[in-house]
C-alpha positions as CSV (number, residue, x, y, z in Angstrom):
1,X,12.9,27.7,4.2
2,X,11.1,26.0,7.4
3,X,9.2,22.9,6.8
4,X,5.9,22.8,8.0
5,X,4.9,21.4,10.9
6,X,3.7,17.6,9.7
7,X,0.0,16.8,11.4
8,X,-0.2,13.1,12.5
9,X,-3.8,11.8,12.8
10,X,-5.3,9.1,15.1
11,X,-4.8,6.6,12.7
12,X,-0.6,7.4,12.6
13,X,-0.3,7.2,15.8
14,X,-2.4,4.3,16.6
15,X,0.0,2.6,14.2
16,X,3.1,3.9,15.9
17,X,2.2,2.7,19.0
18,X,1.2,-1.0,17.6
19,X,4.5,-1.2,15.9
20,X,4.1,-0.9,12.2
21,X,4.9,2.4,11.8
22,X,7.6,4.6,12.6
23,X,7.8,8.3,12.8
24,X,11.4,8.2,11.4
25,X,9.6,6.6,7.9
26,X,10.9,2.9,7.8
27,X,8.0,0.1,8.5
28,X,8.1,-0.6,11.9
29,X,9.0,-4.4,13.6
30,X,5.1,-5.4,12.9
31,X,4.6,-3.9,9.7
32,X,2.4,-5.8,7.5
33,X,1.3,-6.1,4.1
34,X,-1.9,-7.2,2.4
35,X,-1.3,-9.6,-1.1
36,X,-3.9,-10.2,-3.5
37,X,-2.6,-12.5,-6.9
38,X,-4.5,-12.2,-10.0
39,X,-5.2,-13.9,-13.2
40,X,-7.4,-12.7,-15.5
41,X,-8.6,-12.9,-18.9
42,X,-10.3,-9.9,-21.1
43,X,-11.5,-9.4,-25.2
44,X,-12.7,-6.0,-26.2
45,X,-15.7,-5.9,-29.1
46,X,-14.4,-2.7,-31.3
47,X,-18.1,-3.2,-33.5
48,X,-19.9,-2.6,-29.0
49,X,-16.7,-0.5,-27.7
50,X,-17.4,-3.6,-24.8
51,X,-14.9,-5.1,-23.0
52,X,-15.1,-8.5,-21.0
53,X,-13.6,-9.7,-18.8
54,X,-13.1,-12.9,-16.0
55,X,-10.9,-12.5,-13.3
56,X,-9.7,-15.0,-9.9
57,X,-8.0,-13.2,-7.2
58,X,-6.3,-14.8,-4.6
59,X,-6.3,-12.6,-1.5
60,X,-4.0,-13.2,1.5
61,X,-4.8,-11.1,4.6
62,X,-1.4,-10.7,6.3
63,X,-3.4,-8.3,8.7
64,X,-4.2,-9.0,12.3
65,X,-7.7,-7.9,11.7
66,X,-10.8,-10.2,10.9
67,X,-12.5,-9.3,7.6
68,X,-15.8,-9.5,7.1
69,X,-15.8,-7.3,4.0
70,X,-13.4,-6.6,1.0
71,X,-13.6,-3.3,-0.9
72,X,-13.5,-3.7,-4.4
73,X,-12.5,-0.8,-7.3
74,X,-14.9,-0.3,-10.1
75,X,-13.2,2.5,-11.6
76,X,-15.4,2.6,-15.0
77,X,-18.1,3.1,-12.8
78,X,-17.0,6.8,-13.3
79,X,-19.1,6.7,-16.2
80,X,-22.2,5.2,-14.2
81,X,-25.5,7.3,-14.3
82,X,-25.8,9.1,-10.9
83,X,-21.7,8.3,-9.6
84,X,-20.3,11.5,-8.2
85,X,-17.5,13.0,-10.1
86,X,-15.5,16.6,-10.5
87,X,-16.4,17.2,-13.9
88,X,-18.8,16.5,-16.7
89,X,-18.0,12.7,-18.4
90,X,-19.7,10.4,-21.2
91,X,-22.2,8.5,-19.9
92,X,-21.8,4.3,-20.3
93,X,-23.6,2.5,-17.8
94,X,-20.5,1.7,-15.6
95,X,-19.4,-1.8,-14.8
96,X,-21.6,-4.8,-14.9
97,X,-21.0,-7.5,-12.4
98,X,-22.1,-10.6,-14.1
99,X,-20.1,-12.7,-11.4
100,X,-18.9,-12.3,-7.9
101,X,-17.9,-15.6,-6.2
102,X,-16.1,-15.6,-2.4
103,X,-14.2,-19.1,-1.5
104,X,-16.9,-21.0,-4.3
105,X,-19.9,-19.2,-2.8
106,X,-21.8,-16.8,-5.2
107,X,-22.6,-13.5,-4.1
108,X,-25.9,-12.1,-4.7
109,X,-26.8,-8.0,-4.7
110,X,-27.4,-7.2,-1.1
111,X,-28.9,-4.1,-0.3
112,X,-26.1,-2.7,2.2
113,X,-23.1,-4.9,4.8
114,X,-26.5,-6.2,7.4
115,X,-26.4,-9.4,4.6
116,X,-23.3,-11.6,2.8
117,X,-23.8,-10.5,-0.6
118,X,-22.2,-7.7,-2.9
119,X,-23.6,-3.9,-2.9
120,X,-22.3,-0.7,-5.0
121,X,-21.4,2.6,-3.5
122,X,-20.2,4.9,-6.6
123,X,-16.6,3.5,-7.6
124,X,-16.5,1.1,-5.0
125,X,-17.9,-2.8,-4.7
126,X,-17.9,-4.1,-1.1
127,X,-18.0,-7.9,-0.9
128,X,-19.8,-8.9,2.7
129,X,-17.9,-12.2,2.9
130,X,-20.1,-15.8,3.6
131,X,-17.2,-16.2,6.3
132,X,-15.1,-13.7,7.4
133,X,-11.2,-13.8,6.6
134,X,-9.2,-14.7,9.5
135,X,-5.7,-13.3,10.4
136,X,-3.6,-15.6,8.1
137,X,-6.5,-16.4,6.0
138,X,-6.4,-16.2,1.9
139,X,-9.5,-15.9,0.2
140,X,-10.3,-17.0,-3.6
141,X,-12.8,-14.4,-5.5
142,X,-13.9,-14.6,-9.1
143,X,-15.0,-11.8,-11.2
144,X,-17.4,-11.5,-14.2
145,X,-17.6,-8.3,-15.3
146,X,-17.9,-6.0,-18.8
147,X,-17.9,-2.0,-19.7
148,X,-18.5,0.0,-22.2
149,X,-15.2,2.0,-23.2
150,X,-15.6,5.8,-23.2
151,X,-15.5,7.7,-26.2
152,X,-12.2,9.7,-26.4
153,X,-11.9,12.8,-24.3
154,X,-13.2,11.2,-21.0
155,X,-10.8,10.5,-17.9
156,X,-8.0,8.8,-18.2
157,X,-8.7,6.5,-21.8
158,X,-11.2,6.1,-24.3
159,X,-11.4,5.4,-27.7
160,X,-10.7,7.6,-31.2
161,X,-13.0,5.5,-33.3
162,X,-9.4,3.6,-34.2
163,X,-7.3,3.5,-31.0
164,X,-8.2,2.1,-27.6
165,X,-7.0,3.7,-24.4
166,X,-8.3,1.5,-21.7
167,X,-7.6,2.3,-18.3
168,X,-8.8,1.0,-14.8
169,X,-10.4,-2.3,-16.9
170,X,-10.7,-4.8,-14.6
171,X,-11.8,-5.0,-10.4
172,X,-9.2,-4.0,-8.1
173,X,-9.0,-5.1,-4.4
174,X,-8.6,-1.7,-2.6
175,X,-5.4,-1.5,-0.1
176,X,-6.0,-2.4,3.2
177,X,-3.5,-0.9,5.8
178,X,-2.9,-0.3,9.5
179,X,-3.6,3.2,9.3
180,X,-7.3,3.9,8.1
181,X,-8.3,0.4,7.2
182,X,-9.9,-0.1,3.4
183,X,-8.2,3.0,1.5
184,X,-11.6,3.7,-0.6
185,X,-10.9,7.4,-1.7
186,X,-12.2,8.4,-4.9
């Protein structure tokens, strides 16, 4: 068999010329790597199917970019009235942010990235930082947050009536790389 011709986008190359990359596969002499610590605490109601949960993250951007945003997973919010999706799913109301705090500064709901604050598109929170995170920089964000578990036969968990499969419970920092920047693909 022949092997397909492999296709590099602009972001590959970019990369390969900046050094992190390497066509051959093995990071290149200025590879870098986000890191992002958590702690976090959670209870589940069985009587409500709810599940709570607090979170701190410590984020350390080993990137040579500035960020002024972070982009934030809220996988449950699958099961949010009007998120797209592939196939039909139980509705729950999605994720509730009771709690987004950036470096001790709370965020508020912010209509879209013009304003610090905290906005919602589909599956994915992005945080607009009060002050942006240097090259270097680590950040400290706190997370409120509760769900509603999905019955059983939606994506990936749910619950029998008995048995809890909970999946994607809590927020996840998306990866940030030298290739396409915040990897935010549903």
């Amino acid at each position: 068999p022949r092997p397909y011709p492999v296709m590099e986008d602009t972001g590959f190359r970019r990369a390969v010329a900046l050094g992190t990359r390497t066509r051959t596969g093995e990071p290149g002499p200025r590879y870098w790597q986000q890191h992002a610590e958590y702690r976090l605490r959670a209870s589940l109601d069985s009587a409500t199917r709810r599940l709570t949960g607090t979170g701190t993250v410590r984020y350390a951007n080993r990137s040579p970019d500035t960020l002024r945003t972070i982009a934030v997973h809220l996988r449950q919010n699958l099961f949010a009235p009007g998120a797209m999706r592939n196939e039909l799913v139980p509705l729950t109301g999605g994720v509730t942010l009771s709690r987004v705090v950036a470096d001790g500064a709370a965020l508020q709901p912010a209509e879209d990235s013009s304003r610090t604050g905290v906005w919602t598109e589909g599956t994915i929170a992005w945080l607009r930082l009060p002050r942006p995170l240097a090259p270097g920089g680590t950040t400290t964000l706190e997370f409120g947050w509760s769900f509603i578990v999905p019955p059983d036969g939606a994506p990936r968990g749910g619950v029998d009536g008995e048995t809890y499969f909970v999946s994607y419970w809590y927020p996840q920092l998306a990866v940030y790389d030298d290739v396409g920047g915040w990897q935010v693909g549903q």
